[in-house]
KENUVO-796998 format. One line per 8 residues: number of its first residue (from 1); for each residue x, y, z of C-alpha. Coordinates in nm, 2 decimals. Layout:
BEGIN
NUM> X/Y/Z; ...
//
This chain:
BEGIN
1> 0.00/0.00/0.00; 0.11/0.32/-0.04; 0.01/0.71/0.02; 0.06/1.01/-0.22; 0.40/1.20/-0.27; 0.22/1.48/-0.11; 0.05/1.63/-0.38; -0.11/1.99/-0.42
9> -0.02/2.17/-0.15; 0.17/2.48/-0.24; 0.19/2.80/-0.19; -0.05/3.05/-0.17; 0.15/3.36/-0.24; -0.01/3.45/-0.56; -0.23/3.82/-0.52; -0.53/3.67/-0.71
17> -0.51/3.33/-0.57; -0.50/3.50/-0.19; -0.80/3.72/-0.32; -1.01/3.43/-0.45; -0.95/3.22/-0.12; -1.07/3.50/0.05; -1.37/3.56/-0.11; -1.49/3.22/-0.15
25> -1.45/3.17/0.22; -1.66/3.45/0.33; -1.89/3.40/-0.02; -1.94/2.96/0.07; -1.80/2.91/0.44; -2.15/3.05/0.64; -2.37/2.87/0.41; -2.22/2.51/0.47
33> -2.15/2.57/0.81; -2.50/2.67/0.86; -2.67/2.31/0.68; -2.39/2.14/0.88; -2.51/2.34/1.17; -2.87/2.21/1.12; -2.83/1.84/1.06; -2.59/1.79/1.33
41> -2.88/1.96/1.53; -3.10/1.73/1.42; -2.86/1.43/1.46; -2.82/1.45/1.80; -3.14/1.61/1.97; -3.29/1.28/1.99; -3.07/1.25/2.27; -3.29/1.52/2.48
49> -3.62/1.35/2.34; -3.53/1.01/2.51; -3.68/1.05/2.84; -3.98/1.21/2.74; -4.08/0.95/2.41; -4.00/0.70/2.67; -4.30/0.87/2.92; -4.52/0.99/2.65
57> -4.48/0.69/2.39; -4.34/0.40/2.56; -4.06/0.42/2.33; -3.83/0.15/2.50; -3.46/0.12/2.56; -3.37/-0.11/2.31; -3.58/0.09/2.02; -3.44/0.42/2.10
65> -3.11/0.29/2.12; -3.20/0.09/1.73; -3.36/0.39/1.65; -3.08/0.63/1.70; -2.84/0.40/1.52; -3.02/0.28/1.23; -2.99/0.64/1.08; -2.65/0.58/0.96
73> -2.78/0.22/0.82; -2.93/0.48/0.60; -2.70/0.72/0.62; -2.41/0.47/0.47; -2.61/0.30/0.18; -2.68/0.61/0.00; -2.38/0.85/0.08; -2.20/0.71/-0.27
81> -2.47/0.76/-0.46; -2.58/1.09/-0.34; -2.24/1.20/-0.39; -2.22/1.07/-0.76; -2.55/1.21/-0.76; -2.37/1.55/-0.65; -2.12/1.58/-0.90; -2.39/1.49/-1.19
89> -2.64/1.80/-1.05; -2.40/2.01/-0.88; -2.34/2.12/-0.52; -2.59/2.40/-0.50; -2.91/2.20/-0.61; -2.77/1.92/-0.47; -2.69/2.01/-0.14; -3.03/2.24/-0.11
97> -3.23/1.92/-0.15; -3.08/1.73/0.08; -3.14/2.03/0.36; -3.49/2.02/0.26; -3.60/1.68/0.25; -3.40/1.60/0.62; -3.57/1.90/0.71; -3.92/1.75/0.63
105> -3.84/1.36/0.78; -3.72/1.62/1.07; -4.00/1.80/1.13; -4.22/1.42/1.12; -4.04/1.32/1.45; -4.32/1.51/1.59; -4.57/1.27/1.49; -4.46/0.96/1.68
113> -4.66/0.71/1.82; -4.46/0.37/1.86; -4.14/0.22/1.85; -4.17/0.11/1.51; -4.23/0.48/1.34; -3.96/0.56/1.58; -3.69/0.34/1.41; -3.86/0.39/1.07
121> -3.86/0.78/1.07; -3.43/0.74/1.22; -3.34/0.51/0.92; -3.56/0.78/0.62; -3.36/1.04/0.82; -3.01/0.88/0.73; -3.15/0.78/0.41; -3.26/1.23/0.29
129> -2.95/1.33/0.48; -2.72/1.14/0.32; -2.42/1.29/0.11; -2.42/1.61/0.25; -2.11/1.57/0.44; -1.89/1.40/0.20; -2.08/1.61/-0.09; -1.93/1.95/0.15
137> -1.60/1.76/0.20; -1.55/1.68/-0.19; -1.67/2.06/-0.26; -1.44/2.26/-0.06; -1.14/2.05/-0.24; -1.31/2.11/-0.53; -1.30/2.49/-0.41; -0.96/2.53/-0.21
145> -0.57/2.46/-0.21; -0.45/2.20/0.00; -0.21/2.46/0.15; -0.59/2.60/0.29; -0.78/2.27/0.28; -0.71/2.19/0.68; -0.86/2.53/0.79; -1.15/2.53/0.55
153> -1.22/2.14/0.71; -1.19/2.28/1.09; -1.40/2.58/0.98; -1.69/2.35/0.84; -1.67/2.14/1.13; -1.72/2.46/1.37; -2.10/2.34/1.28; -2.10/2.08/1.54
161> -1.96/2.29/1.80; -2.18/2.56/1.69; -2.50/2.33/1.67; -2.42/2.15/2.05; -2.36/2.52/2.23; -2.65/2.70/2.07; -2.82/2.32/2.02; -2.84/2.16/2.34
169> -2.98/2.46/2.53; -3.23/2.56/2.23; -3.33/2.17/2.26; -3.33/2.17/2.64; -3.58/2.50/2.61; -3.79/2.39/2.36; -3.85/2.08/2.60; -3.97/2.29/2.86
177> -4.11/2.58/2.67; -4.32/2.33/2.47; -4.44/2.16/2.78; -4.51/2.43/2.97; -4.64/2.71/2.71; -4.81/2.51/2.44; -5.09/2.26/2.41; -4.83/2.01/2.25
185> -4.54/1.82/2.42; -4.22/1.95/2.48; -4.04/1.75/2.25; -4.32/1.76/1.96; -4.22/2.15/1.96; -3.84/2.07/1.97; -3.90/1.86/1.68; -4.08/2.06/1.44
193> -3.90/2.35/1.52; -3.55/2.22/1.43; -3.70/2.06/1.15; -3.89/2.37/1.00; -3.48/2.52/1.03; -3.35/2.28/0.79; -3.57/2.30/0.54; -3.50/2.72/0.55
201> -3.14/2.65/0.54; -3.21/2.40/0.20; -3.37/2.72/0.05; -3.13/2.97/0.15; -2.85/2.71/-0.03; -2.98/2.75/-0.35; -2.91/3.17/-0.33; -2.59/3.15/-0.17
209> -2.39/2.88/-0.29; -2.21/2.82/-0.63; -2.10/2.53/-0.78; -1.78/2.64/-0.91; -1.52/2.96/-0.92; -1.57/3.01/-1.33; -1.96/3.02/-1.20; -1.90/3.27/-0.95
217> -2.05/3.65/-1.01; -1.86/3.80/-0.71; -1.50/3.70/-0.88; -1.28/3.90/-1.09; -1.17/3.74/-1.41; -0.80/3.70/-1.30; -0.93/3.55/-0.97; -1.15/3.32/-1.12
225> -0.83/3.21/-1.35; -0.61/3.18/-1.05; -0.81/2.99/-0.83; -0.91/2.72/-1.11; -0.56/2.74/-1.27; -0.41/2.68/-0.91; -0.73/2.38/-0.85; -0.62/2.24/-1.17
233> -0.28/2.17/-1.08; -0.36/2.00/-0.80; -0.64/1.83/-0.99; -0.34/1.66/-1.21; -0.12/1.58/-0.94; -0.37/1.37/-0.81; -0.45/1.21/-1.09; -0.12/1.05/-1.10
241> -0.10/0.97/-0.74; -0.45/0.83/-0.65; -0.70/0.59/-0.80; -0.89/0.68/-1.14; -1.23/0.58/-1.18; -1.53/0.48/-0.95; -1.47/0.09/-0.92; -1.05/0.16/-0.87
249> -1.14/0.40/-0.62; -1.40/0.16/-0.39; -1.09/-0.11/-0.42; -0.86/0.10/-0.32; -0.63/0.03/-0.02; -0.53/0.37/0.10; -0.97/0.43/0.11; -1.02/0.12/0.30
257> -0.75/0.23/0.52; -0.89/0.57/0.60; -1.25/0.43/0.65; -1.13/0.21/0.95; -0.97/0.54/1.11; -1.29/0.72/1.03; -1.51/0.42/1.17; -1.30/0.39/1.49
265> -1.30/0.85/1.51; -1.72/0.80/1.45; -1.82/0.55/1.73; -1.60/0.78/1.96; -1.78/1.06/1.86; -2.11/0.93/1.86; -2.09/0.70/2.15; -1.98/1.03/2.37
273> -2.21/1.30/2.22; -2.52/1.07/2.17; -2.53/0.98/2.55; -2.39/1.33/2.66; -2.70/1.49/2.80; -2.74/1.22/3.03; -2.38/1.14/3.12; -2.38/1.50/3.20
281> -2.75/1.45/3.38; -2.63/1.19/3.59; -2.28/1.36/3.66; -2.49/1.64/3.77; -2.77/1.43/3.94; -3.01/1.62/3.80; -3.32/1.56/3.50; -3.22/1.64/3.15
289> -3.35/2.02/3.08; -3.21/2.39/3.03; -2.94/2.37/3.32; -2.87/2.01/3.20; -2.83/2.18/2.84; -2.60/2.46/2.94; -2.32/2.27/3.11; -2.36/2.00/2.78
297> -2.24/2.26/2.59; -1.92/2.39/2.76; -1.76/2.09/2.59; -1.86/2.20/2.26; -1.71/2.57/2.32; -1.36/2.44/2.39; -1.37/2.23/2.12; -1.51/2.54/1.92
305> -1.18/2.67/1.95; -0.97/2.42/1.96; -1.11/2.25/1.62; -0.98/2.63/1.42; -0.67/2.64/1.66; -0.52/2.29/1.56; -0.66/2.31/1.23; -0.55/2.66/1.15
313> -0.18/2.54/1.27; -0.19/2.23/1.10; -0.19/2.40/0.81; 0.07/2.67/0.88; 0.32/2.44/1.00; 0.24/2.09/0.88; 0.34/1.76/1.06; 0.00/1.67/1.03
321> 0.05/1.30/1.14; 0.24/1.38/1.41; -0.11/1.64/1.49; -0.36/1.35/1.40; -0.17/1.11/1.66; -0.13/1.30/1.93; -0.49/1.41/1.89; -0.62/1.10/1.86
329> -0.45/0.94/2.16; -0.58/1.25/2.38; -0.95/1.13/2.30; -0.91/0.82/2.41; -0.73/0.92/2.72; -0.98/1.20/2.74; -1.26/0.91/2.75; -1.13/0.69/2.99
337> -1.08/0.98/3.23; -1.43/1.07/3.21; -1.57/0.66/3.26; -1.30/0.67/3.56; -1.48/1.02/3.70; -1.82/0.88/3.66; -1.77/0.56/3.81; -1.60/0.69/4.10
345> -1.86/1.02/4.19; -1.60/1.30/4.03; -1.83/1.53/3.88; -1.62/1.80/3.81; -1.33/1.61/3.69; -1.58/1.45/3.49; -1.71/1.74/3.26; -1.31/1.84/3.25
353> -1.23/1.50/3.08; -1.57/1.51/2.88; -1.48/1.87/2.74; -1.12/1.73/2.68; -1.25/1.44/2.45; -1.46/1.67/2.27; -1.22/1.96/2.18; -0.94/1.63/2.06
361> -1.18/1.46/1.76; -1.29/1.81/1.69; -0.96/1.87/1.63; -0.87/1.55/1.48; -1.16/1.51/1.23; -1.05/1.85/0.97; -0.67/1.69/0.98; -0.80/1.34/0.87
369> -0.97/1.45/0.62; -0.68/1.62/0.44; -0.56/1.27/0.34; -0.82/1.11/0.14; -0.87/1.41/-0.03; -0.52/1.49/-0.07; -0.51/1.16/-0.33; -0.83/1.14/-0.46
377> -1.01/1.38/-0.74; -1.32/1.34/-0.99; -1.51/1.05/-0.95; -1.28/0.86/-0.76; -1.31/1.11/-0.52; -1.68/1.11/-0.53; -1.72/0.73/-0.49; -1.38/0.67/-0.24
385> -1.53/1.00/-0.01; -1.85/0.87/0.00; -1.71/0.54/0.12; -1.48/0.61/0.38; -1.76/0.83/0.49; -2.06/0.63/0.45; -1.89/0.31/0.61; -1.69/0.57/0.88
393> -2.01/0.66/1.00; -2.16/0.31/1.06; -1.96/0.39/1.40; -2.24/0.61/1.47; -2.46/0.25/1.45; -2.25/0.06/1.62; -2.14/0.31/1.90; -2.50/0.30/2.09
401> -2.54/-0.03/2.04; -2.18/-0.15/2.15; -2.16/0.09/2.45; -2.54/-0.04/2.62; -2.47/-0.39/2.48; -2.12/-0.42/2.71; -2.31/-0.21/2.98; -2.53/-0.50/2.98
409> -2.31/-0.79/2.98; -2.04/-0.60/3.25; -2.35/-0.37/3.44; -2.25/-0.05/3.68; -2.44/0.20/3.77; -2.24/0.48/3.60; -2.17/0.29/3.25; -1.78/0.34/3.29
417> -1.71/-0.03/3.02; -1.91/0.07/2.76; -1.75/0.40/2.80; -1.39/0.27/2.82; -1.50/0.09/2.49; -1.47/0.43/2.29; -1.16/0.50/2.42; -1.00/0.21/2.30
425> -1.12/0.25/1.95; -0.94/0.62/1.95; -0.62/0.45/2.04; -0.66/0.25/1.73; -0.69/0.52/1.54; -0.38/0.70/1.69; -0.17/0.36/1.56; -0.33/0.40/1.20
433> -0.22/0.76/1.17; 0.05/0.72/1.32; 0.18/0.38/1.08; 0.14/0.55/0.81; 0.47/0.66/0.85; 0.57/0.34/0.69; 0.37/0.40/0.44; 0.53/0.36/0.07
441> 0.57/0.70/-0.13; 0.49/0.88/0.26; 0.72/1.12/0.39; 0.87/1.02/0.73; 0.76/1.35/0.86; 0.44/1.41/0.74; 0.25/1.28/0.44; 0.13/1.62/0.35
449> 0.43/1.89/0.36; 0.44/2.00/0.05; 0.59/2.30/0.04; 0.80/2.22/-0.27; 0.47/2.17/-0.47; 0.39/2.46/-0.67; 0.06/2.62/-0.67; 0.10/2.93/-0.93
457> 0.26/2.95/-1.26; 0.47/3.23/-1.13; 0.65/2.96/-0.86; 0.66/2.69/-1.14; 0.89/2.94/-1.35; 0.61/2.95/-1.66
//
């Protein structure tokens, strides 16, 4: 097996090139951080329902806990198509739809009765939102250098800390504003509401985002050839390093690879952020609701900054294995901490350790991204995203069902061994990134400095 001799990273130094960049990110960034924003939102504020469907609908363990993973059974088996899908309609329709129809399925949640439309309205959930986040991923290196590619990734994935600070008190409010204000039940408002959002930010899509720079209105000719001259370059590059081709690019070593990091980064996430509001509850002693919400999203604003920090400094200096390792490990230590601070009545030490684990795969998840897309272009990169993302995400599946099924089997009151579980998957993930390193055609520093790359015709003496 063996990794890319680091193409497409460059330099940036170019006038026009600096202006485009600039342009684009304040032109494209808000939009996809906003539908990011949303569907994480919408991901995860199941989480706050739990209690209450349990009350009001008999919705049982073992359904919620199918239920919240069968969106990414979904989710998985049509994010390659939906991204092929993508590239054949372009990003702004494409994109805009999927907003709209998630929105919708969203918006339904408010209408359940059993545990079967329970699981059933999770699973179409997975199945509309799918593609969006490999479509975004495959777009901004569609848009921007892989000098800037990091950044732009940590600045996309500000959504989720964005989504869980703003998020879990607006979900914690609506619970109690619906219950105590409206005829309806708490979480029947919290539904529809964040539902009814998505489907706005679907429409706004298709008036702010453009589907490539030579479409773009608010670039200058000579910025719109810099930026697809500079794109272009790196779109060759790749084509001699990665994997041509749709089939070539689903065989591919290097994708398989990175789609057992990604799974092993995914149930970490999920298996700590699905269960937060109530590891935090139960930290705290106290029901899930608005003070419940507030400290769930402290985590979320450390990792807010830490996710542009490590990924603005990835970029600037590099060494981006080195970065992904030591980020990695962090989680998992991060997580045991927290199972250790649970189990032994720590409360404080437990938010620390939570809000530690958060802030590392925030910062880990821009950085590895850079390497899939670093080797992969057209539709290799459309089908080999869309896989490693797709099957990555089947973590989020697994994670409830792994962490409550070992809870079972080994039973304490705080949960600490289907915690622990998580961690050790993050430390499998360190020892991917890291091993790389021996990688064929990697550099023993870091895959990805590529500072001797040129980006503009001026630094390739044309």
């Amino acid at each position: 097996m063996s990794l890319p001799n680091a193409p497409a990273l460059g330099s940036t130094n170019d006038p026009g090139l600096k202006s485009a960049i600039g342009k684009a990110t304040k032109h494209l960034m808000p939009m996809l951080v906003i539908l990011y924003f949303v569907a994480f939102l919408d991901r995860t504020n199941v989480g706050f329902a739990e209690e209450a469907l349990s009350v009001d609908r008999g919705i049982s363990d073992a359904a919620f806990a199918l239920g919240a993973g069968i969106f990414f059974i979904g989710y998985a088996i049509f994010e390659i198509p939906s991204n092929l899908l993508l590239k054949r309609f372009g990003a702004r329709f494409w994109l805009a739809r999927i907003a709209i129809t998630w929105g919708i399925v969203a918006a339904l949640f408010a209408f359940t009765t059993n545990d079967t439309m329970f699981i059933v309205l999770r699973f179409i959930l997975g199945v509309t939102e799918a593609g969006l986040f490999p479509g975004v991923i495959m777009y901004l290196s569609e848009w921007f250098p892989n000098k800037v590619r990091v950044r732009m990734f940590a600045i996309f994935y500000l959504a989720q800390p964005f989504s869980q600070m703003i998020g879990a008190p607006l979900s914690g409010g609506l619970l109690s504003f619906g219950d105590k204000a409206t005829p309806f039940h708490g979480w029947q408002v919290m539904f529809a509401g964040e539902g009814i959002l998505a489907v706005l930010a679907g429409i706004a899509a298709l008036v702010f985002l453009t589907n490539s720079p030579q479409k773009a209105k608010w670039l200058e000719p000579g910025e719109k050839d810099s930026l697809t001259a500079a794109m272009a370059r790196e779109d060759s590059a790749r084509s001699e390093d990665g994997p041509q081709g749709i089939w070539r690019a689903m065989a591919s070593g290097r994708v398989w690879y990175f789609t057992i990091i990604y799974f092993c980064l995914q149930v970490a996430v999920y298996g700590t952020t699905f269960y937060l509001p109530q590891q935090v509850s139960s930290l705290l002693g106290q029901e899930v609701g608005w003070q419940v919400g507030l400290v769930s999203a402290i985590p979320w604003l450390v990792g807010l900054v830490a996710c542009y920090l490590v990924g603005s400094r990835a970029d600037t200096v590099g060494r981006r294995r080195r970065w992904g390792t030591m980020f990695y490990i962090t989680t998992g230590l991060s997580i045991l901490g927290s199972a250790w601070a649970g189990a032994n009545g720590q409360p404080i030490l437990g938010i620390v350790f939570i809000t530690l684990a958060v802030a590392s795969f925030l910062a880990v998840g821009p950085i590895t991204w850079a390497y899939p897309t670093a080797f992969l272009t057209g539709a290799a990169a459309a089908a080999g995203i869309g896989l490693i993302n797709s099957l990555g995400n089947l973590g989020g599946f697994v994670a409830p069902i792994m962490r409550t099924a070992i809870n079972e089997v080994i039973p304490t009151d705080s949960g600490a061994f289907g915690i622990v579980s998580l961690g050790v998957l993050a430390f499998v993930a360190a020892v991917m990134i890291f091993c790389t390193k021996f990688f064929r055609g990697s550099r023993a520093d870091d895959l990805l400095d590529t500072s001797h790359v040129r980006t503009t015709d001026a630094e390739a003496g044309r």
